[in-house]
N, C-alpha and C positions, 0 to 999 in steps of 0.2 A: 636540738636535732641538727645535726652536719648537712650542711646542703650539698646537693650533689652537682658537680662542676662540670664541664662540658665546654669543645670549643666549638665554635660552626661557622664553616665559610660561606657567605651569602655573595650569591653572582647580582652582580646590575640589570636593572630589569628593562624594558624597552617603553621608552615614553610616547606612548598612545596619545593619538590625536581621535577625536575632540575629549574625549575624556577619557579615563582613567580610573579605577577603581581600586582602591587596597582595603582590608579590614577584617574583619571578625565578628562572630556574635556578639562580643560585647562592646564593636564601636566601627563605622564605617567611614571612610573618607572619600573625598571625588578629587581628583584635578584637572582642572578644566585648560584647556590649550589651544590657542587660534594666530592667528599669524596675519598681521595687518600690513599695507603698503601707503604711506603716504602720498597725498597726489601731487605736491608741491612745493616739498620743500624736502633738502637733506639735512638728515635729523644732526644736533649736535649732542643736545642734552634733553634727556627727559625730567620734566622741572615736577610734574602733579600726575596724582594717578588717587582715584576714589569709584565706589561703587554705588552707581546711580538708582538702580531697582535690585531687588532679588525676591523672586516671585516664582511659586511653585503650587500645586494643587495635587493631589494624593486619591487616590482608588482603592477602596479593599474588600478584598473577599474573603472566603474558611480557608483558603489555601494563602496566601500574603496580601501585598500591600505595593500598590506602582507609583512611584514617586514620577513628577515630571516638573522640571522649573529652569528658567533662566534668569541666566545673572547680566546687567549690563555696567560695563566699567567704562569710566571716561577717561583718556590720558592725555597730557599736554605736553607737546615737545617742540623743544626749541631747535630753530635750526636756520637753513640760507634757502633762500624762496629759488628755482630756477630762475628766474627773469635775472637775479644780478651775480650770477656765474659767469664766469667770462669761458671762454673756448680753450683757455690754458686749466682752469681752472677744476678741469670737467676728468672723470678718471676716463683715461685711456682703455680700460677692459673692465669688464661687467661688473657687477653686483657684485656676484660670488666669490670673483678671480679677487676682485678690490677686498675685499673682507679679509685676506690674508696679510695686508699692511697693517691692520691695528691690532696682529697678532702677537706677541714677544714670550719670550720664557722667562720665569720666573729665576733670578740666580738662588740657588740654592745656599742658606746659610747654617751656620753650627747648629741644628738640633739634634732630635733623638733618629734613632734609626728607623722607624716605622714611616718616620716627615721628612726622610731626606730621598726627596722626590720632585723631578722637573715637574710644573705647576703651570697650565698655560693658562695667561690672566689675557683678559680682552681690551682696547681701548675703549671701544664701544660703552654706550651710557646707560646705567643699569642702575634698576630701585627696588627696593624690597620693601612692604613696611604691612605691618596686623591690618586687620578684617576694614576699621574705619579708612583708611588712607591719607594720601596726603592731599591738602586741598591748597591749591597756590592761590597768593594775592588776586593777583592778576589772570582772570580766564578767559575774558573776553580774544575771541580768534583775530589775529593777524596779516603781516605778509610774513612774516621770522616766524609767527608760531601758532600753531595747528591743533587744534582739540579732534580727536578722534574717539570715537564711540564703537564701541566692540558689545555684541552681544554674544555670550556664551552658553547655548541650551545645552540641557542634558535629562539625563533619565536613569532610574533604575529599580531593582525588583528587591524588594526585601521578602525572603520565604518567613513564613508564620510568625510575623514580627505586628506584633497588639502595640494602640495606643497611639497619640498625634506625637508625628517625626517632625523634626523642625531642620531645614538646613539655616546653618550660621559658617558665615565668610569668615575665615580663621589669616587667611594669610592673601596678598597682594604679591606680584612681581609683573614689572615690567622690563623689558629689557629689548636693546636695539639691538638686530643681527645682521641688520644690511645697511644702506648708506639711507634707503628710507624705508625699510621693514622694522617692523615692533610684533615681539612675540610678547603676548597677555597670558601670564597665569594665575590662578584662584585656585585657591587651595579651601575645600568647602567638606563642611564635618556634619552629619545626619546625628543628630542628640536628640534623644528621647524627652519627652517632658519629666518635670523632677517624680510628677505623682505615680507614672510608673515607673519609674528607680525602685521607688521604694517598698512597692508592691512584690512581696513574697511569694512566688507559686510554690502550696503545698499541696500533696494530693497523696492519694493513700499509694502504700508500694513500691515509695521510693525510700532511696537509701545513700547517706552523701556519704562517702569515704576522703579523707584526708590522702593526699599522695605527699611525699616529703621533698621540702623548698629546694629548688636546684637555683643554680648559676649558670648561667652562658653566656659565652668571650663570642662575641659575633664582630666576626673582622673580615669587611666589605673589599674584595679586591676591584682598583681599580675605581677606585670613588674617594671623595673628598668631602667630609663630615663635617659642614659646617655647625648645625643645630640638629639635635634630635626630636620629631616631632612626636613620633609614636611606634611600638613593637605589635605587632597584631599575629597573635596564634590561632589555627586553623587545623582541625583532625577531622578526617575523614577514612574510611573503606575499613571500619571496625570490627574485630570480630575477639571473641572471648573461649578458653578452656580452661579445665579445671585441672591438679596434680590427681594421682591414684587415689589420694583420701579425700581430698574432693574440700581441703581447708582452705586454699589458696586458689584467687582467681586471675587470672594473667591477660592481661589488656592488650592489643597490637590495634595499630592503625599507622596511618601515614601523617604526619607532623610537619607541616609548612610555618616558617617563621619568615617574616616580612617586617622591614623596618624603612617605614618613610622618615626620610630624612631632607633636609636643607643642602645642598650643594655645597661649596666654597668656590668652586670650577664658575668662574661668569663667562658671560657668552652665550649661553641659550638657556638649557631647560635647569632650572634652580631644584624645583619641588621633585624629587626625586626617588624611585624606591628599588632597595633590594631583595632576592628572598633565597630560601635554600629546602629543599624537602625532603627526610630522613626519614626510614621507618622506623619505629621508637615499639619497647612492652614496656608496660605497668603492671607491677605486683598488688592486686588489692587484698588484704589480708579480713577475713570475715571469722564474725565470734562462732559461727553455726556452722555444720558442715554444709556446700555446696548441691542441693540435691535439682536444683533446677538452671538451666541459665540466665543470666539477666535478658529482656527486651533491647533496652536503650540504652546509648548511655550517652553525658552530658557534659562538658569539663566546662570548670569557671574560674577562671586568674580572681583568687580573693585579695592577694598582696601581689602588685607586681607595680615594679618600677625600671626604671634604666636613664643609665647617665655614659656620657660621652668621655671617652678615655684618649682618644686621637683621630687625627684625622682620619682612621680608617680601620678602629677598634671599637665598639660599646658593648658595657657590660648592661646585661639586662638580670632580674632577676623575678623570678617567680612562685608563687606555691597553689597550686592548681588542687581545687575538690571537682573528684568525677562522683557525681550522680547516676546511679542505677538504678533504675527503674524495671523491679521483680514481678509486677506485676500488672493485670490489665483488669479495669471494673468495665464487664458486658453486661447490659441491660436484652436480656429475652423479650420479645412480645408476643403474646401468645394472639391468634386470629381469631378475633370476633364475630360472631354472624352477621353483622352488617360490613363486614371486611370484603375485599373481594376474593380473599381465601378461603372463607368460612362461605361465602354463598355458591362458589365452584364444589366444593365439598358435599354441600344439602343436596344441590343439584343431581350428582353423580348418586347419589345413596335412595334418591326416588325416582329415576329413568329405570323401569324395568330393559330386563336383559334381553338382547335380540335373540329373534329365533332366526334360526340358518335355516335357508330356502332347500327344499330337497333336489337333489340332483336324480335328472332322469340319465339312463341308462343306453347306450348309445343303439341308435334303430330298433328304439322301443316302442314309436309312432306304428314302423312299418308291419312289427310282428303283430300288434293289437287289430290291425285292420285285415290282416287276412291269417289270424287263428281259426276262423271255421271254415275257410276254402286253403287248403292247403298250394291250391293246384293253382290259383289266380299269383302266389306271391313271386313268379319266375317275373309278373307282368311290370308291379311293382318295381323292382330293382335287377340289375344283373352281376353275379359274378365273373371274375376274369382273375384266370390262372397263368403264371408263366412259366414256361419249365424252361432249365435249363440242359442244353443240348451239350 
């Protein structure tokens, strides 16, 4: 089968402080973000950076599941203590204004057209390294060098996700963005345990159709593609019709594609993500004609991969089965005489029926007390006439 090919331009997305969320049903990520200031010393070089705790505890209910955990990372950085700065020594203008001196552009050299791009690289001292970290010889604190402990909380909500979620630290970045500021990221992945991977939900009613494997050119404007870490598909606002013969079922929703990616750009935020959202149909073709709608429906990436084509191209590829879901099993309960339906019921079926009280007839008192003196009833009551003149 010919895969069906597709280009899509993913805009840069805006990196959220304290955390960050990208993912899909089938895999969630965090990145975590905080922004430290050294008390005394300006940083030269970040030597160590390692993850001291990561500790989390979990809540669920019929409806999901609320993660809550912190990570605490430790960093060591080298640098010059205040005390032996001299007064020449010291920047003339702030933090901020100063940070523009360890700026330079990159010269551009002979490559391809897509990389021939000013690149702004930072002087500033930057570390990247997986979930363990790096642990330096030497940690004991100084007057040149500073151990700093960062704790990074976070939280979040998984809807009707079964089974112990575990987060694992996938990726480390440190990196200095002022003369003694350090921004800490963690890149942190929610994975399911293996024994629900492999746990099959079947149930009656459902129905998986194959859709046919596509390609998509996803090329990031405005970003620089160091590593590709993950493509995460995302459908939502779905609705389903049939043709006149009712053979063919045609799928519409809305299709957001997101790809965290690694930076190449140093200088701040590394762990970085795109996305882009199109409205997309699906032809699902059925052996029976269509005589009811589907309820739900389900898509699952069974084969999808994606590899790095340049700094601001990746191809991904995928082959997606949706799941429909034809039908619903309702269990009836019929109400038993010890229910509290069955006894409101008995009740009402042995209350005999009221009788309605008679109504008397108005100055029906007056007439009955003077029936056999006609002559006394002036005495009783008076009438009053009014005419009109």
């Amino acid at each position: 089968m010919i895969p069906r090919k597709k280009e899509v331009e993913l805009r840069p997305d805006y990196a959220g402080y304290p955390w960050q969320e990208v993912g899909s049903s089938a895999e969630r990520w965090l990145i975590l973000r905080q922004k430290k200031t050294m008390a005394f010393i300006d940083i030269e070089k970040v030597t160590g950076v390692e993850v001291s705790d990561n500790e989390w505890d979990m809540a669920c209910d019929d409806e999901g599941s609320l993660l809550n955990g912190t990570v605490r990372v430790v960093a060591i950085c080298q640098g010059t203590a205040f005390s032996e700065k001299d007064a020449e020594g010291c920047w003339p203008e702030d933090e901020s204004l100063g940070k523009e001196y360890f700026m330079w552009v990159k010269e551009p050299s002979v490559q391809k057209r897509d990389e021939q791009k000013e690149e702004y690289q930072s002087g500033f001292s930057s570390l990247i390294t997986d979930g363990n970290g790096i642990v330096p010889q030497k940690r004991e604190e100084t007057v040149n060098r500073q151990v700093l402990e960062v704790k990074l909380p976070w939280r979040t909500w998984l809807e009707g996700e079964e089974g112990d979620i575990k987060p694992i630290v996938s990726k480390i970045h440190v990196s200095q963005v002022g003369l003694s500021t350090v921004l800490v990221e963690v890149l942190l992945r929610l994975e399911k345990e293996k024994e629900d991977k492999e746990k099959e939900k079947t149930s009656t009613g459902c129905v998986s159709l194959p859709l046919p494997p596509e390609e998509l050119m996803l090329v990031v404007k405005e970003g620089y593609i160091q590593e590709i870490i993950g493509v995460m598909e995302n459908r939502a606002f779905s609705s389903c019709y049939t043709d006149e013969w009712a053979k063919e079922l045609f799928l519409q929703n809305t299709r957001k594609t997101s790809l965290l990616f690694i930076s190449s750009h140093k200088g701040g935020e590394r762990f970085l993500t795109a996305s882009c959202s199109i409205d997309t149909e699906d032809k699902l073709s059925w052996k029976q004609p269509v005589t009811l709608l589907p309820l739900s429906y389900h898509y699952e990436n069974k084969a999808g991969g994606s590899v790095r084509l340049s700094s601001s191209k990746a191809l991904c590829r995928n082959h997606f089965i949706c799941t429909v879901t034809t039908e619903y099993e309702r269990k009836k309960k019929k109400p038993s005489v010890e229910s509290e339906v069955g006894k409101l019921t008995i009740q009402k079926e042995k209350e005999p029926a009221s009788v309605q009280p008679v109504r008397k007839k108005p100055g029906e008192r007056f007439l009955k007390k003077c029936k056999n003196d006609k002559k006394d009833m002036k005495k009783e009551f008076t009438v009053v006439k009014i005419k009109k003149e």
